[in-house]
C-alpha angles and dihedrals in degrees: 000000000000110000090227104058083064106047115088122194119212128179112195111215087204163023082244085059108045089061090048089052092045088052092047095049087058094048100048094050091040076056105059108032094277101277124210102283134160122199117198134180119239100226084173096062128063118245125039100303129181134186111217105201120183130183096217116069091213100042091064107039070065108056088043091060091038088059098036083057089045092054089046095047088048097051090049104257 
């Protein structure tokens, strides 16, 4: 499994986001029977960055998808 394939980056706009995101995150794990993640901030990078890391190379090509389609559908896409 290649490390990379697993590591999402996401950089939250907004306050408003962050909680989206915060809800999200708790849905999609309650999902999909809360699979192994770790969530870390990104304190070298400007903005409010996080690294989504899942275990479980599926699981999170889903996620990243699942959250790509929640940020269109709140802006409006």
């Amino acid at each position: 499994m290649n490390a990379a394939d697993v590591v999402i980056d996401i950089c939250l706009a907004s306050a408003e986001e962050a909680l989206r995101f915060s809800g999200f995150i708790q849905a999609f794990l309650s999902r999909n029977g809360f699979p192994f993640v770790m969530i870390h901030d990104d304190p070298d990078l400007t903005g409010a960055r996080r690294k989504v890391v899942f275990e479980d190379v599926v699981v999170g090509r889903k996620f990243a998808r699942e959250w790509r389609m929640d940020r269109l559908t709140a802006c409006g896409a």
